[in-house]
Structures are given as structure tokens and as C-alpha cells.
mmCIF file of the N, C-alpha and C atoms, coordinates in Angstrom:
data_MODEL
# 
_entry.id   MODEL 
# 
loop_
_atom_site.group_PDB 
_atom_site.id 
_atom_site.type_symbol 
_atom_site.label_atom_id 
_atom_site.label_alt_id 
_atom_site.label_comp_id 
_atom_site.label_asym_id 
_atom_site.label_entity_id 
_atom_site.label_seq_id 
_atom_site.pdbx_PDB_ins_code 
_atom_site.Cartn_x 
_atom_site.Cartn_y 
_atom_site.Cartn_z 
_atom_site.occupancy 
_atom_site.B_iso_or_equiv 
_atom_site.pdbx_formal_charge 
_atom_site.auth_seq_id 
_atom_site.auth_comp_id 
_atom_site.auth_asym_id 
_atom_site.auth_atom_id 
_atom_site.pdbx_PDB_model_num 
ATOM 1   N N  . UNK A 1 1  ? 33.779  2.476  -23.918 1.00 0.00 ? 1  UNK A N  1 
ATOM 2   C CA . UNK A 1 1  ? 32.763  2.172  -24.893 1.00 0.00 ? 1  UNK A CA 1 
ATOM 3   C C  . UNK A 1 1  ? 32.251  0.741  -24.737 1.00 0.00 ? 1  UNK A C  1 
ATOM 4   N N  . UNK A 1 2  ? 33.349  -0.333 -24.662 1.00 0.00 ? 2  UNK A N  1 
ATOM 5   C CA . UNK A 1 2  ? 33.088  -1.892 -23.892 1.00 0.00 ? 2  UNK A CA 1 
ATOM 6   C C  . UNK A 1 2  ? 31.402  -1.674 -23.014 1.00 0.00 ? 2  UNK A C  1 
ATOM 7   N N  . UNK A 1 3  ? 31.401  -0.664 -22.035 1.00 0.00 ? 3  UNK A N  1 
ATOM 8   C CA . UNK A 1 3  ? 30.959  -0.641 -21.139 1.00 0.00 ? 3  UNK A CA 1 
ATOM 9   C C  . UNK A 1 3  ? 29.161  -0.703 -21.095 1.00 0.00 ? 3  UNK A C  1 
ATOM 10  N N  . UNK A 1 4  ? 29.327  0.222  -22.303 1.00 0.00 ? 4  UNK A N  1 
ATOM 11  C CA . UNK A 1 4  ? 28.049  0.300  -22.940 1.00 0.00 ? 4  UNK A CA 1 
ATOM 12  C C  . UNK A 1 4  ? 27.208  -1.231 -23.253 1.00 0.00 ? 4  UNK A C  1 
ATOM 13  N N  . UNK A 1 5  ? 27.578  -2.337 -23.873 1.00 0.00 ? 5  UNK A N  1 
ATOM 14  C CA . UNK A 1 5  ? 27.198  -3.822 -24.192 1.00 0.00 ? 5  UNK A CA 1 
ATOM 15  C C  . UNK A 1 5  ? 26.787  -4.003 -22.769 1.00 0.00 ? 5  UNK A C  1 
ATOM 16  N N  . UNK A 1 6  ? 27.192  -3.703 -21.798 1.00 0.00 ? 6  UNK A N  1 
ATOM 17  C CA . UNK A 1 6  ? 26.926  -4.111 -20.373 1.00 0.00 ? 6  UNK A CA 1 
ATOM 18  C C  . UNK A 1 6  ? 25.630  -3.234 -19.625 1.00 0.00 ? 6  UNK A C  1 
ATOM 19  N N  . UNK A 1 7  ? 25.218  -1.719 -19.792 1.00 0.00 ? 7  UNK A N  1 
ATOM 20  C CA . UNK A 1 7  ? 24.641  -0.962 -19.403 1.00 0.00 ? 7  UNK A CA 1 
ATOM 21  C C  . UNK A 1 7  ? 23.339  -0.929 -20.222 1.00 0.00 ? 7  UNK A C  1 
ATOM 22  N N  . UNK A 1 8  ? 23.592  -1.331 -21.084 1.00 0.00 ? 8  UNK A N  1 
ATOM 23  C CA . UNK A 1 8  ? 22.237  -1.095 -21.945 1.00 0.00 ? 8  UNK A CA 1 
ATOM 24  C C  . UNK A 1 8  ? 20.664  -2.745 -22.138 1.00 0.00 ? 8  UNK A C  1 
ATOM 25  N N  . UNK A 1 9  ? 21.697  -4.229 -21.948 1.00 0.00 ? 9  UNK A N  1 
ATOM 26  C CA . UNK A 1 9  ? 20.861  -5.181 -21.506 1.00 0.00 ? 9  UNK A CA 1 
ATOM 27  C C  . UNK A 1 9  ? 20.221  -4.667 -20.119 1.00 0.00 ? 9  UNK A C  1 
ATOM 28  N N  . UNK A 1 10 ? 21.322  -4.027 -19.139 1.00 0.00 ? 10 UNK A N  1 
ATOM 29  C CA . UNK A 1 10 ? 20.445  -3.991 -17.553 1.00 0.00 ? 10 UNK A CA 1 
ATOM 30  C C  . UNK A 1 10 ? 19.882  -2.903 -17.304 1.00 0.00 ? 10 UNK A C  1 
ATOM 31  N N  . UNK A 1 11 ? 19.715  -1.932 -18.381 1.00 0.00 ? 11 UNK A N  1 
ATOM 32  C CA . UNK A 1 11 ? 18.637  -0.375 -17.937 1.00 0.00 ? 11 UNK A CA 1 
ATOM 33  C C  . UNK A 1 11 ? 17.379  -1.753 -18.809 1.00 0.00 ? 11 UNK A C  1 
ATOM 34  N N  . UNK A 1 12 ? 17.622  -2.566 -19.768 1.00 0.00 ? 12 UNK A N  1 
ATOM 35  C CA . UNK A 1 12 ? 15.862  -2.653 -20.669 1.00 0.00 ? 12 UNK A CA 1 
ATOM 36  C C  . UNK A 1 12 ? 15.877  -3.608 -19.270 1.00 0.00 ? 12 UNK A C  1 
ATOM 37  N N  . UNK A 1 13 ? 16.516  -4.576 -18.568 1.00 0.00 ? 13 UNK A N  1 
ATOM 38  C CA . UNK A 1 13 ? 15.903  -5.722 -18.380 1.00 0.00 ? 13 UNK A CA 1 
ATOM 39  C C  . UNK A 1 13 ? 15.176  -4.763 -16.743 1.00 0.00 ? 13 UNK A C  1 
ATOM 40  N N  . UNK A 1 14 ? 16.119  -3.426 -16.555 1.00 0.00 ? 14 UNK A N  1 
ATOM 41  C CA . UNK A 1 14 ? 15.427  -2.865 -14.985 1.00 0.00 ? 14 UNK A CA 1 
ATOM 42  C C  . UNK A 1 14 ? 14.221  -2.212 -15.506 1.00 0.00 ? 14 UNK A C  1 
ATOM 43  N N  . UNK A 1 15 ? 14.046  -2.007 -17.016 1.00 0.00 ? 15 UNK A N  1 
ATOM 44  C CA . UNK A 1 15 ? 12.433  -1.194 -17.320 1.00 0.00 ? 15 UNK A CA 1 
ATOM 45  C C  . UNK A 1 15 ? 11.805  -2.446 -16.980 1.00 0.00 ? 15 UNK A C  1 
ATOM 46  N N  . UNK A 1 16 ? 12.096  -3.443 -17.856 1.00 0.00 ? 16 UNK A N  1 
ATOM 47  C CA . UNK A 1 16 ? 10.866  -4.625 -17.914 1.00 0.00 ? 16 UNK A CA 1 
ATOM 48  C C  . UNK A 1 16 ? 10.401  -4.739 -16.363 1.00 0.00 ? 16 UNK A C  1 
ATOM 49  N N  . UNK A 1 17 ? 11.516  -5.058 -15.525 1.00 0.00 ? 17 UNK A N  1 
ATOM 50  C CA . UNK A 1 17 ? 11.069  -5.319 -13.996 1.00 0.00 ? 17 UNK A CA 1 
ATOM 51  C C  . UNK A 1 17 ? 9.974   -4.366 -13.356 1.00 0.00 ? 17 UNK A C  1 
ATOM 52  N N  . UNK A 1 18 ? 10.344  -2.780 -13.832 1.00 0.00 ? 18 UNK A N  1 
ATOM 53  C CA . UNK A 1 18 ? 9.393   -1.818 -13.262 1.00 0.00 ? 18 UNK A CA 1 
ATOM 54  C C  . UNK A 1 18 ? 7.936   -1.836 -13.813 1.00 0.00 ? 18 UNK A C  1 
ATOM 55  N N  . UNK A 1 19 ? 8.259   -2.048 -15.225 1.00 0.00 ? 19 UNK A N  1 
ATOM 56  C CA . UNK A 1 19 ? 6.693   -2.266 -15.799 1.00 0.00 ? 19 UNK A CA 1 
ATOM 57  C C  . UNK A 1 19 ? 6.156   -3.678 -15.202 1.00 0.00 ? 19 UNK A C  1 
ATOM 58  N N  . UNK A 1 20 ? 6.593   -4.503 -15.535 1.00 0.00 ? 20 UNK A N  1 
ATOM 59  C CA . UNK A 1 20 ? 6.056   -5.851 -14.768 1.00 0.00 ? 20 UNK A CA 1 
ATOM 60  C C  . UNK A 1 20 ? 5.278   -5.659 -13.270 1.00 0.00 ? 20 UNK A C  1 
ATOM 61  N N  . UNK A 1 21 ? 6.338   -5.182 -12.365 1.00 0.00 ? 21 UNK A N  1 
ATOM 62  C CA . UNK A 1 21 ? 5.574   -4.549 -11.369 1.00 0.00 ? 21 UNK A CA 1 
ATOM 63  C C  . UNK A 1 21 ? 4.553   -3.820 -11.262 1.00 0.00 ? 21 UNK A C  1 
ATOM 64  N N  . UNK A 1 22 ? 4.425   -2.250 -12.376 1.00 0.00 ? 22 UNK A N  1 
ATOM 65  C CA . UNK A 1 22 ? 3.842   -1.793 -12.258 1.00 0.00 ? 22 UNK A CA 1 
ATOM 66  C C  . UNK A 1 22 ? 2.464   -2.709 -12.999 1.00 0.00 ? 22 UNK A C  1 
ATOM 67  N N  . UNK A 1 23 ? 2.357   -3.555 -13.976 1.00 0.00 ? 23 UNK A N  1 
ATOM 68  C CA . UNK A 1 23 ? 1.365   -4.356 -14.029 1.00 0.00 ? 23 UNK A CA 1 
ATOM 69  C C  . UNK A 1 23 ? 0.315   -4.966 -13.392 1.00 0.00 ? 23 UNK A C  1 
ATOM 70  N N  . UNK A 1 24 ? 1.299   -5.783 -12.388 1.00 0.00 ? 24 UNK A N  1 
ATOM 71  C CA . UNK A 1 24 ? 1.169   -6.954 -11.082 1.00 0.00 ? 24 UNK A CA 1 
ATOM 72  C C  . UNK A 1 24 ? 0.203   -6.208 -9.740  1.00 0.00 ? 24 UNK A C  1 
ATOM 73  N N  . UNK A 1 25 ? 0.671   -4.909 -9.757  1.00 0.00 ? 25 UNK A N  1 
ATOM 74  C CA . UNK A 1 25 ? 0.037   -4.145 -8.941  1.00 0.00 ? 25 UNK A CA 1 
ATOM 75  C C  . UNK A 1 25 ? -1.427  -3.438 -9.780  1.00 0.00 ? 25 UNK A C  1 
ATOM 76  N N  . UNK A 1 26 ? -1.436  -3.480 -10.925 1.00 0.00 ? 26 UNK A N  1 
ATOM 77  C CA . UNK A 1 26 ? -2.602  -3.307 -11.476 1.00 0.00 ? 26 UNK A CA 1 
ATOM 78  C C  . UNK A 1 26 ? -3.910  -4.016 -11.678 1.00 0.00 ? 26 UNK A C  1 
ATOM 79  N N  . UNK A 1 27 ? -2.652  -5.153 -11.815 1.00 0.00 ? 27 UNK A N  1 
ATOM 80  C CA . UNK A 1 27 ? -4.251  -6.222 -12.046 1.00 0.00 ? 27 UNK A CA 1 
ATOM 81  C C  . UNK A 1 27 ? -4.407  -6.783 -10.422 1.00 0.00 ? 27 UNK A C  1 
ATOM 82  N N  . UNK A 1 28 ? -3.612  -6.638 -9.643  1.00 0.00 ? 28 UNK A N  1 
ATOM 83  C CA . UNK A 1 28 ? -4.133  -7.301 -7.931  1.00 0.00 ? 28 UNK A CA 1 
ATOM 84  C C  . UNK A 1 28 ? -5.239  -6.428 -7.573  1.00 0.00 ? 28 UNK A C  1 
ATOM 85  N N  . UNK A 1 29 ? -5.336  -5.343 -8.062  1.00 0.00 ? 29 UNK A N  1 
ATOM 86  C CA . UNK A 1 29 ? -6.396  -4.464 -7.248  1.00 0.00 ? 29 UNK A CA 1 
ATOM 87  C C  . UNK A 1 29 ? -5.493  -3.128 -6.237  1.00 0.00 ? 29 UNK A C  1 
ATOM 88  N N  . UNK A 1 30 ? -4.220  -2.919 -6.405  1.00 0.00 ? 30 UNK A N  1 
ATOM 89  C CA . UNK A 1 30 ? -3.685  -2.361 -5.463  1.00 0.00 ? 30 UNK A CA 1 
ATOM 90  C C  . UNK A 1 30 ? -4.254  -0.521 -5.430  1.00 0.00 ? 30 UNK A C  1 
ATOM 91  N N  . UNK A 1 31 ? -4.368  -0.100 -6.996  1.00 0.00 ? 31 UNK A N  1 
ATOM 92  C CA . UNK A 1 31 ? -4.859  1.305  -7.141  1.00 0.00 ? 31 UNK A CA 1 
ATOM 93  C C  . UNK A 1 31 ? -6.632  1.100  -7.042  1.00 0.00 ? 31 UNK A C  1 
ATOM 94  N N  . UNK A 1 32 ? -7.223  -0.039 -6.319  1.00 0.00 ? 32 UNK A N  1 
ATOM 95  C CA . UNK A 1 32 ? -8.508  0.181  -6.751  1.00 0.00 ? 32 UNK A CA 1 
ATOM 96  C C  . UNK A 1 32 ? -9.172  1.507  -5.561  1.00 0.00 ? 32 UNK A C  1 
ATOM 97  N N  . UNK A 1 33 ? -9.074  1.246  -4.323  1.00 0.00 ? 33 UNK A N  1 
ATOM 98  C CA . UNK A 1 33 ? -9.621  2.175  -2.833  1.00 0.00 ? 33 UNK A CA 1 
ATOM 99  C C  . UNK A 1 33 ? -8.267  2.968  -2.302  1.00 0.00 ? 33 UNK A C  1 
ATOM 100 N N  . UNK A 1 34 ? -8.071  4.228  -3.352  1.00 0.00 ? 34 UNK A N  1 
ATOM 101 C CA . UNK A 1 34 ? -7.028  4.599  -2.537  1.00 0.00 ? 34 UNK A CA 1 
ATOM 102 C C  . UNK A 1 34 ? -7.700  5.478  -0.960  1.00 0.00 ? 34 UNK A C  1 
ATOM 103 N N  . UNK A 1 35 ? -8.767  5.952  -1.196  1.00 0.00 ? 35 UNK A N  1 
ATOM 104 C CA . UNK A 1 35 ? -9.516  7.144  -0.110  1.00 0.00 ? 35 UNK A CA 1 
ATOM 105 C C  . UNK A 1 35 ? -9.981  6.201  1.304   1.00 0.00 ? 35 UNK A C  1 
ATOM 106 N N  . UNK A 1 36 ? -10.364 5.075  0.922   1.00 0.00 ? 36 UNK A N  1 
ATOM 107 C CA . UNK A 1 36 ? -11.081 4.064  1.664   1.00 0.00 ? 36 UNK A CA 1 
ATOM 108 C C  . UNK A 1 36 ? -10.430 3.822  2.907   1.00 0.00 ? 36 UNK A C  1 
ATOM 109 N N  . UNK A 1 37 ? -9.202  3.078  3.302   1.00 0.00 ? 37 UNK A N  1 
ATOM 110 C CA . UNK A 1 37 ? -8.612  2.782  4.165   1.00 0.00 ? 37 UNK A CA 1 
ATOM 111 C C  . UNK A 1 37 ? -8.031  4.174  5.097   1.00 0.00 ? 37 UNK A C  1 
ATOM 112 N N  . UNK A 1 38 ? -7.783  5.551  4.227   1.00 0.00 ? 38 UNK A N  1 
ATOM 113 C CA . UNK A 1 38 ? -7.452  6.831  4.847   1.00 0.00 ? 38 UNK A CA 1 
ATOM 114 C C  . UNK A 1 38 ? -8.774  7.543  5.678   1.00 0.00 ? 38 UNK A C  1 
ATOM 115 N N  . UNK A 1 39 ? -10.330 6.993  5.033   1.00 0.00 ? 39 UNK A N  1 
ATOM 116 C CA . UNK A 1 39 ? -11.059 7.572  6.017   1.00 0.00 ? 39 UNK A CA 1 
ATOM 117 C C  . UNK A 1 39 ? -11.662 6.484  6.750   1.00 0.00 ? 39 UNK A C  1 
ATOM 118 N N  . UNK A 1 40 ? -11.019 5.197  6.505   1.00 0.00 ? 40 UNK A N  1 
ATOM 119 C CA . UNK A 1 40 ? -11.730 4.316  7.827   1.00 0.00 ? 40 UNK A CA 1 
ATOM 120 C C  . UNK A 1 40 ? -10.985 4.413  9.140   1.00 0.00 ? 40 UNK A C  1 
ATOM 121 N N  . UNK A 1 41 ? -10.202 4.789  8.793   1.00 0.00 ? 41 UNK A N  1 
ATOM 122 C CA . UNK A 1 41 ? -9.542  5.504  10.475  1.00 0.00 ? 41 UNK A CA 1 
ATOM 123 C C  . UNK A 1 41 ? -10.250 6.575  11.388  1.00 0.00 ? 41 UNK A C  1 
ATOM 124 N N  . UNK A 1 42 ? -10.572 7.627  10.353  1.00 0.00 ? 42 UNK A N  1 
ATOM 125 C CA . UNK A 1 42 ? -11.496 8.781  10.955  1.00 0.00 ? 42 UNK A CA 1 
ATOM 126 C C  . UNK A 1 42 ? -12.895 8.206  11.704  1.00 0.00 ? 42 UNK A C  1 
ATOM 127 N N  . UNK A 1 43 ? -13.884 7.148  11.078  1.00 0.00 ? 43 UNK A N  1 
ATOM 128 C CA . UNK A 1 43 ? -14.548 6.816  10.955  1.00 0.00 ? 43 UNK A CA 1 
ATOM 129 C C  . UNK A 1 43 ? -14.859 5.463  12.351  1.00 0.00 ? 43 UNK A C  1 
ATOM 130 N N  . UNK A 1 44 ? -13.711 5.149  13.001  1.00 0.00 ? 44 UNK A N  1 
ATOM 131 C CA . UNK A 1 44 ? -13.536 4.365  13.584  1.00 0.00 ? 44 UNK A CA 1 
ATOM 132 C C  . UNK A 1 44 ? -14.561 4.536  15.023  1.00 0.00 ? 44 UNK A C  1 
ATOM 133 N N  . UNK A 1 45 ? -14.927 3.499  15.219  1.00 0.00 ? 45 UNK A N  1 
ATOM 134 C CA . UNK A 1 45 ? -16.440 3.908  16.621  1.00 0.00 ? 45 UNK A CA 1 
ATOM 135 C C  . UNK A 1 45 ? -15.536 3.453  17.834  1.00 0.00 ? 45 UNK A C  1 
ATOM 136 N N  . UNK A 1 46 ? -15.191 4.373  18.899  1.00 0.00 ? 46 UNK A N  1 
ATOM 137 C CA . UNK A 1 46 ? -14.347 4.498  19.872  1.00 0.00 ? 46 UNK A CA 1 
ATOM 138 C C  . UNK A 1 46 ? -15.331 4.370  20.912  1.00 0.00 ? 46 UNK A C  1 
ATOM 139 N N  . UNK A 1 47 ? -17.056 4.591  21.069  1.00 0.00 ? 47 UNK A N  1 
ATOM 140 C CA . UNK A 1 47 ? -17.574 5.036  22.040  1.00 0.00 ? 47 UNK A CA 1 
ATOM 141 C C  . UNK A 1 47 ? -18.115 3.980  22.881  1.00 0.00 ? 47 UNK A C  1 
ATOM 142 N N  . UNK A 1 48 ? -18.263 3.191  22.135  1.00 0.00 ? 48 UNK A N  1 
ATOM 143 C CA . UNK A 1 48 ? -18.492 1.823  22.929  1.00 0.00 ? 48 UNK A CA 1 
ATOM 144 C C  . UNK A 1 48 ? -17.197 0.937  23.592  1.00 0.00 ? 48 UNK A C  1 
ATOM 145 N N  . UNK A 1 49 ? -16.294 1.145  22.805  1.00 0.00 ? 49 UNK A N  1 
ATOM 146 C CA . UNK A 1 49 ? -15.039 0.941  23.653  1.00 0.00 ? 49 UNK A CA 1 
ATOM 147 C C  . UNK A 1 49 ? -14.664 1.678  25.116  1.00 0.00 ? 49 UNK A C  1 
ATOM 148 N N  . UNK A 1 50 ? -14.908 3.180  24.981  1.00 0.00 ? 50 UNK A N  1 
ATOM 149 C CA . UNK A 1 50 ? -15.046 3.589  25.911  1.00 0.00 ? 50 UNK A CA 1 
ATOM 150 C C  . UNK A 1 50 ? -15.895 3.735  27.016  1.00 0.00 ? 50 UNK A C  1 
ATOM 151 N N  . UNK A 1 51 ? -17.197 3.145  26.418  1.00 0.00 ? 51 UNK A N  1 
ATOM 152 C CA . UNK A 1 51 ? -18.201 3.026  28.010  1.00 0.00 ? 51 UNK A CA 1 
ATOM 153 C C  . UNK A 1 51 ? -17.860 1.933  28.655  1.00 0.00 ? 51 UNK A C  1 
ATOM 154 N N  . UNK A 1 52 ? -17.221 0.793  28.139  1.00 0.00 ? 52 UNK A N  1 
ATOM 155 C CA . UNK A 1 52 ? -16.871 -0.280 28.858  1.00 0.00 ? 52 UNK A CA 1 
ATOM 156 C C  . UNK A 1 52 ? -15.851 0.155  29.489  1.00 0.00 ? 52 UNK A C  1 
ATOM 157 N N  . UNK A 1 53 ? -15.164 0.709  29.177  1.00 0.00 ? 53 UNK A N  1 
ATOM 158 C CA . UNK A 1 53 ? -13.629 1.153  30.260  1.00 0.00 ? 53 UNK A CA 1 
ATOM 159 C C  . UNK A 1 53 ? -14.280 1.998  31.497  1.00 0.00 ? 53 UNK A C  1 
ATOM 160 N N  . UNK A 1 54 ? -15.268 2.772  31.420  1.00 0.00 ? 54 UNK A N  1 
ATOM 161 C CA . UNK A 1 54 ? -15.455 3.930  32.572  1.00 0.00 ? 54 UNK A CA 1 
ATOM 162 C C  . UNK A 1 54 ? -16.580 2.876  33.238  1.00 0.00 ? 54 UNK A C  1 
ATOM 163 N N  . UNK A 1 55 ? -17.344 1.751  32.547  1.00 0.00 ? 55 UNK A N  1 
ATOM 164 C CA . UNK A 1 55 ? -18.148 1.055  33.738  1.00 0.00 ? 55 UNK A CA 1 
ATOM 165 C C  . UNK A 1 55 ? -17.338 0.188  34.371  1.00 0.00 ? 55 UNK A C  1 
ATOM 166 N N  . UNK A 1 56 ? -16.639 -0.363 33.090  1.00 0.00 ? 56 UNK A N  1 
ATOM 167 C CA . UNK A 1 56 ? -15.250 -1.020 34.774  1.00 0.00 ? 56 UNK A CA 1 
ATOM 168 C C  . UNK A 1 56 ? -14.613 -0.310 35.726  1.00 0.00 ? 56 UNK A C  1 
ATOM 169 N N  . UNK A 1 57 ? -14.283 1.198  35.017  1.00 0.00 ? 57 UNK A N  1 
ATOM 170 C CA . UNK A 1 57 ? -13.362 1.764  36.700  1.00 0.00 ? 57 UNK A CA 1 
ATOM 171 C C  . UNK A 1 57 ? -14.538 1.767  37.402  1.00 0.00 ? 57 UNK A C  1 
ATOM 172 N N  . UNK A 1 58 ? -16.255 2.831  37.566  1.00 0.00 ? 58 UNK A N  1 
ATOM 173 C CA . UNK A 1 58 ? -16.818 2.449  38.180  1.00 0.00 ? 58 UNK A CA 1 
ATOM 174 C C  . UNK A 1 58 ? -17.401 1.278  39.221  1.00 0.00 ? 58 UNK A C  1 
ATOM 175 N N  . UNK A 1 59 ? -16.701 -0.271 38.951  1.00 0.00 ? 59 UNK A N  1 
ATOM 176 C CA . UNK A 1 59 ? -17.169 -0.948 39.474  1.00 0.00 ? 59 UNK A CA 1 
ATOM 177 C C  . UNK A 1 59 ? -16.143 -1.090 40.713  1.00 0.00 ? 59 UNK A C  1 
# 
């Protein structure tokens, strides 16, 4: 039962930490572009990279 005085300061002080976090990440902007960075990959222009590679082997 002792044990309890001990378990119950460090579950509030591990909420506060998670909410705090989850705050910190709110106000930085972290949930603002979740789609953004997943389709700038798709989106990426490869073709000009690649004409320079096939006019150098050509040369």
C-alpha cells in the first residue's frame, strides 16, 4: 500500500510530460502538412537528372 505514495506522483508527473509534448508538437507546426512531404516524393522530377547521365555515357 506504501507503494502507492510512490506510483501515483510518477503516472500525473508521466501525463504532464505526454501532454506537454503533445502541446510542443502542436504549437511547432508538426500536425500542420501531414500529405505534403508523402507526395513530394512521388512528384520528384528524375528526367532531367537522367538526360544528363545518358549524354555523358554518350560522350
Amino acid at each position: 500500500m506504501e507503494v502507492i505514495y510512490l506510483l501515483i506522483p510518477v503516472s500525473l508527473a508521466l501525463v504532464a510530460a505526454i501532454i506537454g509534448t503533445l502541446v510542443w508538437a502542436i504549437r511547432s507546426g508538426q500536425f500542420d502538412d501531414l500529405e505534403g512531404p508523402a507526395h513530394a516524393i512521388l512528384m520528384d522530377d528524375d528526367s532531367s537528372e537522367l538526360k544528363t547521365k545518358v549524354s555523358e555515357l554518350k560522350s
